[in-house]
C-alpha positions as CSV (number, residue, x, y, z in Angstrom):
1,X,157.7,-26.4,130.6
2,X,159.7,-24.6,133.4
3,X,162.7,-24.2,133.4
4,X,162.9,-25.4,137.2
5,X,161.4,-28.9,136.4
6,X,164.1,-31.8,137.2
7,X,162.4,-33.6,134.0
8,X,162.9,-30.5,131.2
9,X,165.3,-30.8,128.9
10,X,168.4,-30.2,130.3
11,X,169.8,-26.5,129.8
12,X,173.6,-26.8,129.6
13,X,176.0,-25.1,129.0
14,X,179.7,-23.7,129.3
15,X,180.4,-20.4,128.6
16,X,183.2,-18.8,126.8
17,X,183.9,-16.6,129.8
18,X,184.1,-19.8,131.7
19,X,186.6,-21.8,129.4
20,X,188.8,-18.7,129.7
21,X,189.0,-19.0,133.5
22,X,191.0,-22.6,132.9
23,X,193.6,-20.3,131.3
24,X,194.7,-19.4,134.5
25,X,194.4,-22.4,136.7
26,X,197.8,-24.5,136.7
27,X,196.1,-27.7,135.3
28,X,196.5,-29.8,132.5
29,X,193.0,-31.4,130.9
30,X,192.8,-34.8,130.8
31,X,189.8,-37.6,129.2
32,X,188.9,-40.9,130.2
33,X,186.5,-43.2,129.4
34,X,184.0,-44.6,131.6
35,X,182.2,-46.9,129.2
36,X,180.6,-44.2,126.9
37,X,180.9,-41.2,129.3
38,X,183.5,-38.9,128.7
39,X,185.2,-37.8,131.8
40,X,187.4,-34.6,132.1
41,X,189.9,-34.2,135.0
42,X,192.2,-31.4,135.8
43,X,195.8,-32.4,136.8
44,X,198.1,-30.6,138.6
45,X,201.3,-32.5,138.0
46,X,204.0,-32.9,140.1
47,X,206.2,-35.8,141.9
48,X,203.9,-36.1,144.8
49,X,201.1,-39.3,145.3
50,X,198.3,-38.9,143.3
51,X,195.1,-37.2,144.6
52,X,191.9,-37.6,143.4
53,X,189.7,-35.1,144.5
54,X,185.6,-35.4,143.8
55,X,183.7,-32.6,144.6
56,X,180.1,-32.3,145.5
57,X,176.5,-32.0,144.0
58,X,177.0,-28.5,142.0
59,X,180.5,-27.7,142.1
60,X,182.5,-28.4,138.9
61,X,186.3,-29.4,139.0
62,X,187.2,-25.4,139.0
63,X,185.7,-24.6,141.6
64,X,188.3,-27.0,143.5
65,X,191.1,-25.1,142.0
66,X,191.7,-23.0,145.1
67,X,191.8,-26.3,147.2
68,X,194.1,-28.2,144.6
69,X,196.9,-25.7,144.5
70,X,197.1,-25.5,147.9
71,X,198.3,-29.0,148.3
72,X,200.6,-29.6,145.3
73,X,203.7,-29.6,147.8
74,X,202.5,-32.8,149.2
75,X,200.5,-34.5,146.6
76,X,199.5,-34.8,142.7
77,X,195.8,-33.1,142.8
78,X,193.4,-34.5,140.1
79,X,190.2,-33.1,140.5
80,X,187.3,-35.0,138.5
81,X,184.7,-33.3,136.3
82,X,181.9,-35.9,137.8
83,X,179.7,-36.8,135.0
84,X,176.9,-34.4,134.3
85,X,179.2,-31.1,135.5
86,X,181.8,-29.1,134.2
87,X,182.8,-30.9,131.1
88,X,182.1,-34.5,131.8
89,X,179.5,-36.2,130.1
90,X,176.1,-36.5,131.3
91,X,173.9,-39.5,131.0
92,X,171.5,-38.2,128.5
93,X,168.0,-39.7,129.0
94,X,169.0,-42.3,132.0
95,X,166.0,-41.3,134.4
96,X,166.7,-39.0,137.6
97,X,165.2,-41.2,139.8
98,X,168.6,-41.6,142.0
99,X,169.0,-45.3,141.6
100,X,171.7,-46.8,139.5
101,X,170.8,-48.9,136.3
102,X,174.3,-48.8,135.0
103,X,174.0,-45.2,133.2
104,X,172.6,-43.0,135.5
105,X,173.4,-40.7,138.8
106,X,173.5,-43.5,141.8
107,X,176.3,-43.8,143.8
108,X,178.1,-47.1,141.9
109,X,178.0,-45.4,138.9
110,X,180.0,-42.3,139.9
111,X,182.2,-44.6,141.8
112,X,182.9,-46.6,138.2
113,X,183.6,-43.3,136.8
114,X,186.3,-42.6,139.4
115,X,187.8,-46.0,138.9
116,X,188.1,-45.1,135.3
117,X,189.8,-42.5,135.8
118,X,192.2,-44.5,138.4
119,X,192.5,-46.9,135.9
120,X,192.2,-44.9,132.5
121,X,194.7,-42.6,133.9
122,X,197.8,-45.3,135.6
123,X,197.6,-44.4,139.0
124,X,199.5,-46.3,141.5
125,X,197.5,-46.6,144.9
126,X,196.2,-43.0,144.8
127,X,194.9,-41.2,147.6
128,X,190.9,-39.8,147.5
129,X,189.2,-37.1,149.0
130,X,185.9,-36.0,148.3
131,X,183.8,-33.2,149.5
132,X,180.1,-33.7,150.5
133,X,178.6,-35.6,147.1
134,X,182.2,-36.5,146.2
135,X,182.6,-37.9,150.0
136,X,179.8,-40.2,149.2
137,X,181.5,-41.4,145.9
138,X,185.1,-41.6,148.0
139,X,184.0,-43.9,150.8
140,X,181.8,-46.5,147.9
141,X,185.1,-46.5,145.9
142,X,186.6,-47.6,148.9
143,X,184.5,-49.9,150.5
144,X,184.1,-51.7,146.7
145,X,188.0,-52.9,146.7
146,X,188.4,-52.8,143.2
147,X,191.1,-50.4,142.5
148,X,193.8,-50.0,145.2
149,X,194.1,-46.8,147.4
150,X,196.5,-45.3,149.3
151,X,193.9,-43.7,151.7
152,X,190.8,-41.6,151.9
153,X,189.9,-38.1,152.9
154,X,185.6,-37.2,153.4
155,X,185.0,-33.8,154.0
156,X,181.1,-33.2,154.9
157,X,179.5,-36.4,153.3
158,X,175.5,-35.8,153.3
159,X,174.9,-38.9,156.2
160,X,170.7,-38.1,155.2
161,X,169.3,-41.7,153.9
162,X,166.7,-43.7,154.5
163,X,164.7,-43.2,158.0
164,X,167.6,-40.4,158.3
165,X,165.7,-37.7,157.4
166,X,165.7,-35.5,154.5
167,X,169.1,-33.5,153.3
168,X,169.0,-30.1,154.6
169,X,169.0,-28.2,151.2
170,X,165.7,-28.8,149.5
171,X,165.8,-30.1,145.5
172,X,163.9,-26.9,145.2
173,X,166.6,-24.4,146.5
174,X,169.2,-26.5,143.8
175,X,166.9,-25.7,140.7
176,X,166.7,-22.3,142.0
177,X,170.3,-21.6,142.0
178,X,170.7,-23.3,138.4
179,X,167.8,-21.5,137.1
180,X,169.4,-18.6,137.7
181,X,173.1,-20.1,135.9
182,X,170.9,-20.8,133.3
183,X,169.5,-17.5,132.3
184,X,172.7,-15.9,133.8
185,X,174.1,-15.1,137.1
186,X,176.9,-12.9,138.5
187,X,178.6,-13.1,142.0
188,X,176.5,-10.9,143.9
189,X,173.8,-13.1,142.9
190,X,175.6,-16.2,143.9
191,X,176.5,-14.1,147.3
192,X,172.9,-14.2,148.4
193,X,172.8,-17.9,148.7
194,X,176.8,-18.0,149.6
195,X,177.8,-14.6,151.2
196,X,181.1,-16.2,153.2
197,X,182.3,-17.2,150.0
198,X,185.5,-15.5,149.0
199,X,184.8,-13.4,146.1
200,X,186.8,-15.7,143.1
201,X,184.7,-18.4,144.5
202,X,181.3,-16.5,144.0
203,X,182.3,-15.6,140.6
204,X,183.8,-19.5,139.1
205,X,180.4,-20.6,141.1
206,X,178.7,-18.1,138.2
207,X,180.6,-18.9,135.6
208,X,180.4,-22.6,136.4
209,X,177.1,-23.5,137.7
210,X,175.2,-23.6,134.0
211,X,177.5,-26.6,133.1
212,X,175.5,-28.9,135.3
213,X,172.8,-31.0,134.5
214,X,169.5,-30.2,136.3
215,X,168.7,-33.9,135.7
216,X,172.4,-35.0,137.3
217,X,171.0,-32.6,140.6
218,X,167.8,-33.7,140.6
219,X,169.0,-37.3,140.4
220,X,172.0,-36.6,143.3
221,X,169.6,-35.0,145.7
222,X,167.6,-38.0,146.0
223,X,170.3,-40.3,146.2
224,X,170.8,-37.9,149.4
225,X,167.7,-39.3,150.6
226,X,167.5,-43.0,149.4
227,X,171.0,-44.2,149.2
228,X,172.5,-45.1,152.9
229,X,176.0,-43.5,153.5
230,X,176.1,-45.7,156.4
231,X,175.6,-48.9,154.3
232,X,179.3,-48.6,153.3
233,X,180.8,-46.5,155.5
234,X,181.7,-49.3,158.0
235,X,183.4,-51.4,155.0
236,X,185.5,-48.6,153.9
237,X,189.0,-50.0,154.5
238,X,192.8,-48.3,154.4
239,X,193.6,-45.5,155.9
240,X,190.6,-43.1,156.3
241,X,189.6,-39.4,157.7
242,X,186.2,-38.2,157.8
243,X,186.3,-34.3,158.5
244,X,183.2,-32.0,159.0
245,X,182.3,-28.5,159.9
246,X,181.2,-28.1,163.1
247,X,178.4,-25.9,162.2
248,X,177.0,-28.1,159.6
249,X,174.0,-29.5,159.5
250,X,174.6,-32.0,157.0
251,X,177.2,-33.5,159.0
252,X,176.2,-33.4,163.5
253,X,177.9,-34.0,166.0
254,X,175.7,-37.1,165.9
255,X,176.4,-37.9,162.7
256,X,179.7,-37.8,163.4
257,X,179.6,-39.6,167.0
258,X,177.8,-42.2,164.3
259,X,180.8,-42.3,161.8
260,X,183.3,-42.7,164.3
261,X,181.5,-46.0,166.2
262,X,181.0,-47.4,162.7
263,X,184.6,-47.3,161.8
264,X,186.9,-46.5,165.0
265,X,189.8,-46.6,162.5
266,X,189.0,-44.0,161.2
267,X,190.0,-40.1,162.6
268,X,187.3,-37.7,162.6
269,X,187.8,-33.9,162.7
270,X,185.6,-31.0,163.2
271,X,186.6,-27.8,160.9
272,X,185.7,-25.0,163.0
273,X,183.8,-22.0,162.1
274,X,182.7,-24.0,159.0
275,X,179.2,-25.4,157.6
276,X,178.8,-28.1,155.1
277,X,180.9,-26.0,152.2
278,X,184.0,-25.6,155.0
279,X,186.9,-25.0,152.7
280,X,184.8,-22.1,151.5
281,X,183.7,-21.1,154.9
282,X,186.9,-21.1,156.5
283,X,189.6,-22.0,153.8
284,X,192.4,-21.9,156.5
285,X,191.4,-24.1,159.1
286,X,189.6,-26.3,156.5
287,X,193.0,-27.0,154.6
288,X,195.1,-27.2,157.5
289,X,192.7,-30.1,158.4
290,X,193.1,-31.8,154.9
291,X,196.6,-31.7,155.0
292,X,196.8,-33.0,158.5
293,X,194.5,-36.0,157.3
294,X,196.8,-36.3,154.6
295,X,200.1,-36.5,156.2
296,X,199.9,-40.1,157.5
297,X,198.8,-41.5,154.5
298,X,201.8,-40.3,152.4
299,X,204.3,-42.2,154.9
């Protein structure tokens, strides 16, 4: 079977060369339990609120660590392993169809996971922000009202869904990219499908990509397409930002026109000189945008 097939046996793994690279990220592992998935976070400590920081389709806690450490002066960053990446858990033979039965990839199930971790880990009306997938999973936690939140951050969520049109990157250029994890990549490969990328963020992409699940992908990507951002966006309640690049094409100026008449409470911010990955685009003006959303919140 190919190794590019959404339904082959899932070829995971974590390197040793990637483990080492947590040697020199200023995080502290921690495990909770979201019914039998196994959920790994990376905590940055301090006195600060907490943050809890979901990232998107392929990109495994780590790959936050850049973003994380650059906030730790206002906030506590914990930055989710979301099951089926990094060192999380996946879901073993749940189907990737995208929908949720309670053990798979759909968007109430990742946003149980994050209230595990709220929960599993004692967190007092903690702050989230989630980038594109991790957006998604941000503004269902909120809308849900079942842990309390101090506020929410979305950078880029995929606004694709049903009569929306299809996500911009194809399932096909995902299975690509984690063939290529899987029998081995470097950053110059990675710098063909992501030259802007500063270079440590080429090589953790590299290092990193082979821990996700083809079948966690495969299962996200249509979720893209067949869960509605919009059918929760509206009841997302507290405090909320929605920021976007303003050359993405995952987030447009339509969408966002969209996002702000659905919820005028919300603030909504265009990154500039930034596509959909715009804290790797343009990592100052993206994180002077974050910790602007952020300020208000931690009043």
């Amino acid at each position: 079977m190919s190794q590019s097939s959404p339904s082959a046996a899932p070829v995971r793994c974590v390197r040793q060369s990637a483990l080492a690279d947590l040697a020199d990220v200023p995080a502290t592992s921690r495990w909770v339990r979201s019914g039998a998935t196994r959920l790994h976070v990376l905590d940055y400590g301090g006195d600060g609120p907490a943050l809890v920081v979901l990232p998107g389709i392929t990109s495994p806690a780590v790959t936050m660590d850049f973003v994380a450490r650059e906030l730790t002066d206002l906030v506590r960053p914990l930055v989710v392993d979301v099951r089926g990446r990094g060192l999380s858990d996946g879901c073993g033979g749940a189907p990737a169809d995208g929908g949720d039965d309670g053990r798979g990839y759909g968007l109430e199930s990742y946003a149980e996971d994050t209230e595990a971790v709220i929960e599993g880990l004692g967190l007092t009306r903690p702050l989230l922000f989630g980038h594109s997938m991790g957006a998604r999973i941000a503004a269902v936690v909120a809308a849900r009202g079942r842990v309390a939140l101090g506020g929410s951050v979305l950078a880029d969520p995929p606004m694709s869904g049903p009569g929306r049109g299809p996500y911009p990157t194809t399932l096909a250029a995902f299975l690509g990219q984690l063939a290529e994890a899987e029998r081995g990549t470097d950053a110059d490969e990675v710098a063909r499908s992501w030259p802007r990328w500063p270079r440590r963020e080429q090589e953790l992409r590299a290092r990193w990509l082979s821990s996700c699940d083809r079948r966690a992908v495969a299962a996200t990507h249509r979720g893209f397409e067949s869960e509605d951002f919009f059918a929760w966006w509206p009841a997302v309640t507290g405090p909320t930002a929605l920021l976007y690049g303003a050359q993405s094409p995952v987030v447009t100026s339509a969408g966002a026109a969209q996002a702000r008449a659905a919820l005028p409470s919300a603030t909504v911010t265009a990154v500039p000189d930034a596509g959909h990955m715009l804290f790797w685009d343009n990592p100052p003006a993206a994180l002077d945008a974050l910790r602007a959303a952020l300020r208000p919140m931690l009043a």
